[in-house]
C-alpha positions in Angstrom: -141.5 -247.4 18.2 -143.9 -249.6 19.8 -147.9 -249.3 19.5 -149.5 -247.6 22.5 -151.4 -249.7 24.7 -154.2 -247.2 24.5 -156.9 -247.6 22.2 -157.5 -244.1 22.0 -154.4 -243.4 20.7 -154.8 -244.8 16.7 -158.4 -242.8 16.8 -157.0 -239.6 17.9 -153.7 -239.7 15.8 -155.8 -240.1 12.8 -158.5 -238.0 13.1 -155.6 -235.0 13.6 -153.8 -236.2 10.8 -157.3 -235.9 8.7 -158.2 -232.9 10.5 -154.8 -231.4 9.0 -155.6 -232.5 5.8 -158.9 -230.9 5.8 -158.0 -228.1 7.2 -155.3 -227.2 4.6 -158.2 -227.8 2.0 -160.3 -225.5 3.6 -157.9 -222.9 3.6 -157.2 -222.6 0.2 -161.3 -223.0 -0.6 -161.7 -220.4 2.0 -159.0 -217.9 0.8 -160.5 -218.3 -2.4 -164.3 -218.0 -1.6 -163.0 -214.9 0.8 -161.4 -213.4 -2.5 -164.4 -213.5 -4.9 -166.6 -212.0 -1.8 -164.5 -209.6 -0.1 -161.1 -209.7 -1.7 -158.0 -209.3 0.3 -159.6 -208.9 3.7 -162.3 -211.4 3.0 -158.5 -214.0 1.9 -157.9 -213.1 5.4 -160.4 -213.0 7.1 -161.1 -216.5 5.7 -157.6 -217.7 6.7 -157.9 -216.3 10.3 -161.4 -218.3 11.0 -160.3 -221.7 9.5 -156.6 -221.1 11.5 -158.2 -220.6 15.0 -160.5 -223.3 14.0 -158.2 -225.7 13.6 -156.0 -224.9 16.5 -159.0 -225.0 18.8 -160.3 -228.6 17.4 -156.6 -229.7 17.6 -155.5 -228.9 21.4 -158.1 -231.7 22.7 -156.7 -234.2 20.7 -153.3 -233.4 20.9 -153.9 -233.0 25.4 -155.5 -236.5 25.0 -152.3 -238.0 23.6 -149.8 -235.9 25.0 -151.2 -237.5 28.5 -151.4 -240.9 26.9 -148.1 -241.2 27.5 -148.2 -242.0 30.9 -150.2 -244.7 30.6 -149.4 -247.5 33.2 -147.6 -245.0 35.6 -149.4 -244.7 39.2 -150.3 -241.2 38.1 -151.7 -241.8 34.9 -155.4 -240.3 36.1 -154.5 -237.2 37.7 -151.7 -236.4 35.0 -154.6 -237.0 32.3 -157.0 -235.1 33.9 -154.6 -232.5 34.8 -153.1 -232.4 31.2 -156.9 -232.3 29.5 -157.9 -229.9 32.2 -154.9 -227.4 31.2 -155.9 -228.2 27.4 -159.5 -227.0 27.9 -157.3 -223.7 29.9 -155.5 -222.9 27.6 -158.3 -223.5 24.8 -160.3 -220.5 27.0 -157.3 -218.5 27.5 -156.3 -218.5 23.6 -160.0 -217.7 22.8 -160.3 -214.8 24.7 -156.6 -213.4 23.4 -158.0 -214.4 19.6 -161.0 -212.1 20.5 -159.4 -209.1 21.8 -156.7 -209.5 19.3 -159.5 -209.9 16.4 -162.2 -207.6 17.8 -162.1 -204.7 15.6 -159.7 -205.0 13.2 -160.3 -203.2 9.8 -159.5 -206.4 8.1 -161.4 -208.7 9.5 -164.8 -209.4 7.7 -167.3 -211.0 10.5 -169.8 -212.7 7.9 -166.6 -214.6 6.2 -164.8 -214.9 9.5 -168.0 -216.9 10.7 -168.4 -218.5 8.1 -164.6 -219.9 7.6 -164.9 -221.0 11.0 -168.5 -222.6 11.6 -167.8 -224.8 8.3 -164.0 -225.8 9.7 -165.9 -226.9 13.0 -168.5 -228.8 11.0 -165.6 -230.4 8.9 -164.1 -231.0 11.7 -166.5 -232.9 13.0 -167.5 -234.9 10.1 -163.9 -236.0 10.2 -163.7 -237.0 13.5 -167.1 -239.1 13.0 -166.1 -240.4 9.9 -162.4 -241.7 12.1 -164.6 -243.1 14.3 -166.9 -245.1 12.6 -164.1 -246.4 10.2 -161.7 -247.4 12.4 -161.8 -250.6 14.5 -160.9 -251.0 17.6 -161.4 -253.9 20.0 -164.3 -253.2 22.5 -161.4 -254.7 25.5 -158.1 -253.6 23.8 -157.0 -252.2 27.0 -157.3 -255.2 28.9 -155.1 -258.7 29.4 -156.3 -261.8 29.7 -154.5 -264.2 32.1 -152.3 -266.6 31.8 -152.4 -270.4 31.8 -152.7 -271.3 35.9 -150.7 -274.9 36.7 -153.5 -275.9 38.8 -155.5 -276.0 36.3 -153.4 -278.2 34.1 -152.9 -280.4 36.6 -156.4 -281.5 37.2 -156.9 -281.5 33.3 -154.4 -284.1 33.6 -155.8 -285.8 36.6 -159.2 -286.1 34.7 -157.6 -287.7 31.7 -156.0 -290.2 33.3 -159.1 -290.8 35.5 -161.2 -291.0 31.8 -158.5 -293.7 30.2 
């Protein structure tokens, strides 16, 4: 497979795989911390909030990529902007769904719920600044630089000649 030409692409891919990676750690601290406080709903509720957490944080980075695909096509913009646009959509739509579903339920405990998710958001975050700041990327990655003109190495010539 051959690298993207998108320098956002490396950035995104690892701050998801990393994102993954924390989230799965948070899980199993928050099923446990959910346990000691509230037992088996508090292990669930716990799961729940660190699950939609994670699902929320993901679908921006995974729209960004999915649309980096068509880099270099004439509709790259509007398919990017369409694709990010039906990310942020769907993010809304889900939310509302997770609410209604959520809202009420004799299992759910709010204060762990809240909690689970507030610190997978904050983890979240800290990844994807910690991605950022590790990772290097050229500040014109994105950009060629032009070939070698013949003009140009004809006058070179010219001028040495001229000089001997």
């Amino acid at each position: 497979m051959s690298p993207s030409p998108v320098s956002s692409t490396p950035v995104l891919r690892t701050a998801l795989v990393w994102s993954a990676i924390v989230t799965g750690v948070l899980a199993v601290v928050g099923a446990v911390a959910g346990l000691l406080v509230g037992g088996a709903d508090g292990l669930w509720s716990a799961l729940v909030g660190v699950l939609v957490a994670a699902v929320f944080l993901a679908i921006t980075g995974a729209s960004i990529l999915i649309a980096n695909r068509w880099y270099g096509q004439p509709l790259y913009v509007p398919l990017f902007f369409g694709i990010v646009l039906g990310g942020w959509i769907l993010k809304f739509v889900v939310f509302i769904v997770a609410l209604l579903v959520l809202r009420g339920q004799p299992w759910i405990q709010p204060t762990v719920f809240f909690v689970a998710v507030v610190v997978s958001v904050l983890a979240a975050l800290a990844v994807d600044v910690v991605v950022l700041l590790k990772l290097r990327v050229p500040t014109v990655s994105d950009t060629t630089l032009p070939g070698v003109v013949p003009e140009d190495t004809a006058i070179s010539r010219r001028r040495d000649i001229d000089d001997a």
